[in-house]
N, C-alpha and C positions, 0 to 999 in steps of 0.2 A: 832293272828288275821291275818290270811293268806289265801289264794287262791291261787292254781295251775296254773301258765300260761306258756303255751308251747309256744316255738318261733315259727313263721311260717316266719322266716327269712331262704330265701335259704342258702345255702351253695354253697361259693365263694371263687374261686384260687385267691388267694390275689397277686397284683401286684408285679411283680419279675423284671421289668427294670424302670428305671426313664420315660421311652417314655410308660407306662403301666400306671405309677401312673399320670402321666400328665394326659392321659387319665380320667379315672377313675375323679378327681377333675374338670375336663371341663365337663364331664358328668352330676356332682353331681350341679357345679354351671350354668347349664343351665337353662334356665326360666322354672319355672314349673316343675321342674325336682325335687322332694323334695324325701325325704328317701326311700317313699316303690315305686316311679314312676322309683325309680334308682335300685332299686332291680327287679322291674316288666321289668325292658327294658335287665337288663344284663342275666335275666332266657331268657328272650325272642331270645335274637342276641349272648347270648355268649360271648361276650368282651365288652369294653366301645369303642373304635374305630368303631366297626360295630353299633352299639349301638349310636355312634351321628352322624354317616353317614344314621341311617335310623330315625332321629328324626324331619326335615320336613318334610317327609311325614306322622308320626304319627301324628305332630302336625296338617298338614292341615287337615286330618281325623276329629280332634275333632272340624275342627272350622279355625283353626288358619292358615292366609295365610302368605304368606313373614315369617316365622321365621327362625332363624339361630340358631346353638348351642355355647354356651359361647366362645364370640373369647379368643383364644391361648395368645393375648399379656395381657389381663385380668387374665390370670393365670400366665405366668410368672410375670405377678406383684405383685402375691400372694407369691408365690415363692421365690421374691427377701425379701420380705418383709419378709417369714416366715428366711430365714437366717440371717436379722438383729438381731432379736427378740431370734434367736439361738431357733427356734422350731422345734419340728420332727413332722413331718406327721406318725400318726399310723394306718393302713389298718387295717379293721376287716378282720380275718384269718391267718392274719399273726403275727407273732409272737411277744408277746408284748401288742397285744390288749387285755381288761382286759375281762377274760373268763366270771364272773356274767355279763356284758354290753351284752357281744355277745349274750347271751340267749335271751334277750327281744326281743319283735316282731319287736319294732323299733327302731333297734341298727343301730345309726350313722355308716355310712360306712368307715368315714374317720374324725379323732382326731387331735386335733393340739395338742400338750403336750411342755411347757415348765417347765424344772426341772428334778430331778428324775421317770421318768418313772417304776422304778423297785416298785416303791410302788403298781403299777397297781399290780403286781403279790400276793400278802397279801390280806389275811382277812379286811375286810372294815365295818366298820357301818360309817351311816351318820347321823348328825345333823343339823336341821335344827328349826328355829323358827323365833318368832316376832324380827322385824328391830327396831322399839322402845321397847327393848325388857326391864322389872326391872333390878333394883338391883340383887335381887333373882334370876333371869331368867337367867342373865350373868355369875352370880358364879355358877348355877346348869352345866350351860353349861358347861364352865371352868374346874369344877370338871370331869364330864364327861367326857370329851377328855383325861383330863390327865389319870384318872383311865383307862379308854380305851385304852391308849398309852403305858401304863405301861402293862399292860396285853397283850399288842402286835398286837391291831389293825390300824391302817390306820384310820383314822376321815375325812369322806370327805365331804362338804359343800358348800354354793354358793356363800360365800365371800359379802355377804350382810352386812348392819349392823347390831349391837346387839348380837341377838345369834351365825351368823355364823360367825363373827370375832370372837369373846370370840372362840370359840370352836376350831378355827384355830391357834388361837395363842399359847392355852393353847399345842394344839398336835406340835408345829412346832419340838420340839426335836424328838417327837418318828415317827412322819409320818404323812401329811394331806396332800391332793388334796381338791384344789378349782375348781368346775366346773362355768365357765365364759357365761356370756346371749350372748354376744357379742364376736370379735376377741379377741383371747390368749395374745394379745398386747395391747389392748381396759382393761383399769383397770373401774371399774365403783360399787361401787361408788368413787368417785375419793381420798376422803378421807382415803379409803384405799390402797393406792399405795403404803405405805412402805410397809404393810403386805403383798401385792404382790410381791414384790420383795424381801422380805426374804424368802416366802414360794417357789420363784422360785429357791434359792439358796437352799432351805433345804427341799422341799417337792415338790408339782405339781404343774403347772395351765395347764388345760382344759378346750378344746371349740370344739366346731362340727363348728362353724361358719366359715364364711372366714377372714381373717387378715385383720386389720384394720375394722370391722364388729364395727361398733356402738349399742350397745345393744338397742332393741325396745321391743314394752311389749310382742307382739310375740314372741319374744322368749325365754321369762321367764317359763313357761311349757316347753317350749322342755328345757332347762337347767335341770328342775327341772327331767323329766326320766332318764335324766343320771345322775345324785346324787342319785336315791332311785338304778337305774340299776347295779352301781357299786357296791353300798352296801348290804349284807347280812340282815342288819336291818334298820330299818330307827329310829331315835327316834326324838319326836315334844318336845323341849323344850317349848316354851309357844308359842300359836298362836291364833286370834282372832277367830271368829267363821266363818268370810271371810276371807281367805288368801292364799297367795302360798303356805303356810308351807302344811295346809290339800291340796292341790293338788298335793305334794309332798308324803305324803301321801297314796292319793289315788291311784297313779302311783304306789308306794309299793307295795298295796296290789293287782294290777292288773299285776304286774308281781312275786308273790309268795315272798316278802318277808314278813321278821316280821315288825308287824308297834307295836311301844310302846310308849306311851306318861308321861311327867312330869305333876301331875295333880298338882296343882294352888287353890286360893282362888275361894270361887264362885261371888265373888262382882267382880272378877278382870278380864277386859272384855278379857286381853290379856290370861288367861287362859280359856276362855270359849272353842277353840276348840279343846285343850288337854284334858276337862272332859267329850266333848261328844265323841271323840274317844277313851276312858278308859272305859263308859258309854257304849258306841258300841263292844265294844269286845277287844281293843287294852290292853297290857299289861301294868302294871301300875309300872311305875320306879321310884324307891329311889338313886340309885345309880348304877353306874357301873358294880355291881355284879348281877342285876336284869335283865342287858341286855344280858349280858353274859351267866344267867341260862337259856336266852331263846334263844340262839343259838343254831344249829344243834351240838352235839357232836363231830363230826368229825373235827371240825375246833381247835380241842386243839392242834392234831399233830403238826399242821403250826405254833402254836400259839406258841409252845413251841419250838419252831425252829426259829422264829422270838425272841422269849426274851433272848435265848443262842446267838444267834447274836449280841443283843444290848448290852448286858452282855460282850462281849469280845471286845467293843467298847468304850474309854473313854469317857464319857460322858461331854459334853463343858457346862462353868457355867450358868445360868438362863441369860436372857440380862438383862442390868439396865433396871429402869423402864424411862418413857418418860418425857424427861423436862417439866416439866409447862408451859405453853406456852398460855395461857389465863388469865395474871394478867392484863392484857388491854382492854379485852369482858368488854362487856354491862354487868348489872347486870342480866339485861333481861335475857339475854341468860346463863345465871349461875343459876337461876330461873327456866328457862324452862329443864335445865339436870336434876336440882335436881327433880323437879315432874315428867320426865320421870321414872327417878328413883323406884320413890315410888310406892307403891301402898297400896290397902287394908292392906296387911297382915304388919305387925308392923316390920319395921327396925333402928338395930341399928346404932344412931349417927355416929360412930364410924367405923362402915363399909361401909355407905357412903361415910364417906369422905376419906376413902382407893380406894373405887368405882370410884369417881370422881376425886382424885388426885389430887386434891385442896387444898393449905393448910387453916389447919381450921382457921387461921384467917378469910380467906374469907369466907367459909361458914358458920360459928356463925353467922354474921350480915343476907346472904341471909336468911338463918332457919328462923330468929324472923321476917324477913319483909313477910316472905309466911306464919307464925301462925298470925301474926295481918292482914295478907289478908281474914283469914279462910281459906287459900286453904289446909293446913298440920294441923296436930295433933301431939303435944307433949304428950307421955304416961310417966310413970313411967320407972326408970331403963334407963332410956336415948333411949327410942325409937318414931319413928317415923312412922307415914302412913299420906297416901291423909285423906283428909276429905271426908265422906260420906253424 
């Protein structure tokens, strides 16, 4: 399920002095100055310098009197900020930028990266799915990443809940980039702040945004082109039939990659938009090896270049898993994980509460208090679903 999309991104001498890159970033965060208006002015003037010295007079042309370009102490405060954070600025052109990003039409100019940057240079799929995502939906992920990881790809995602922690955490040994809505320093959702900052020790974070950038819903799409951009594939773990995940997605297939999806029950709403894009033409994944039959060929040489690499790398044990830390919660809210949890399709007792990490003293009592609500169904063989 793919389309050809050709970048009509110029080609640009990537900044070579610090008094270039300042440039360049004052340009970029000038009002109204967004990706393809900063491509259109540096074709136009040839540097970013000429380039914000002729930008009140473009702007008065369209309208706009009195404006100025991004004052200077506005970026060194960007600046001071990105060396707190221990971030690199990555130029598209220059070396490091990751080559699938650069192709797209509207490839960020300029990358904040904390972490391993060398990940940019590897084969990539990304995953992405439902924030309330199942049981099911978290271990398919899971599964994924790791087969993925093992095979030697990069798993990159957006650090949401649900599916794209599952998918992050599972690749943290073999390699994953989170692309960020907001500042590379800006964690959101806030709950996961540890997985940021182990993925900043052992993988990426990425943002186009500027530091300290609080994530607004604007800019959940543009996140999302750079998650399908840097990936070779995209795959929808489970997503509703409205969601970022399909506009992630979409972005896929409008810059030529593969889009595959996990197809899901049909009661299960969180599966509805994984069956209409298997339904539409997208590829239909059981596993790891299913994404990988639909990669281009060419990408085994890397692949097998990247797994001789990990191979001669000792590999450090799994992490423990996370203390308990919810024997004081409301029932309520032990109640509401477990029916996240569930759905249509029939889970076992038993894998939930591996899922939830609870120990089953507590959730025995919540189970019977949601079966004499009617909200669950107890089947045979110890499984579980929602009521219908």
């Amino acid at each position: 399920m793919t389309e050809t999309q050709q970048s009509s991104t110029p080609p640009l001498l990537p900044p070579t002095t610090e008094d270039d890159r300042f440039a360049w970033l004052r340009l970029l965060r000038s009002y109204r100055v967004g990706t393809s208006t900063f491509y259109r002015l540096m074709a136009e003037h040839g540097s970013a310098q000429r380039a914000l010295a002729a930008l009140p007079a473009v702007a008065r042309s369209a309208g706009l009197d009195q404006y100025a370009p991004c004052p200077e102490a506005r970026i060194e405060a960007e600046l001071t900020a990105a060396r707190a954070a221990r971030a690199t600025l990555i130029c598209i052109g220059a070396p490091g930028y990751p080559a699938e990003l650069a192709r797209i039409t509207d490839a960020p100019p300029m990358l904040w990266a904390v972490g391993d940057a060398t990940l940019l240079d590897r084969p990539t799929v990304a995953l992405v799915g439902a924030r309330n995502a199942s049981s099911l939906g978290t271990r398919m992920a899971r599964a994924l990443a790791k087969e993925l990881g093992e095979a030697g790809f990069v798993v990159a995602s957006g650090l949401a809940r649900g599916v794209d922690a599952a998918a992050h955490l599972a690749a943290l040994e073999t390699g994953t980039v989170a692309v960020l809505a907001g500042g590379v320093d800006v964690i959101y959702p806030p709950e996961n702040a540890g997985l940021a900052a182990d993925i900043a020790e052992r993988g990426l974070l990425l943002s186009e945004q500027p530091m300290g950038m609080a994530p607004q819903a604007r800019h959940f799409p543009c996140r999302n082109r750079i998650i399908s951009g840097l990936a070779q594939a995209v795959v929808v773990v489970e997503a509703a039939a409205r969601s970022g995940s399909l506009i992630t997605a979409r972005d896929a297939l409008d810059q030529g990659r593969e889009v595959l999806a996990v197809p899901g029950h049909p009661f299960d709403a969180r599966a509805a938009g994984c069956n209409t894009l298997i339904r539409d033409g997208a590829t239909l994944v059981r596993g790891g090896r299913d994404v990988i039959a639909a990669l281009p060929p060419e990408q085994e040489d890397a692949i097998e270049e990247v797994k001789r690499a990990q191979r001669e790398v000792p590999q450090s044990p799994p992490p423990a898993p996370p203390p308990d830390r919810r024997s004081l919660r409301e029932t309520a809210q032990l109640h509401q994980q477990i029916l996240s949890r569930l759905g249509p399709s029939p889970l076992g007792e038993d894998q939930l509460i591996r899922d939830l990490s609870v120990p089953p003293g507590r959730v025995g009592p919540a189970l019977v208090d949601l079966e004499l609500e009617g909200k669950i169904t107890r089947q045979a063989g110890g499984l579980l679903s929602l009521r219908q």
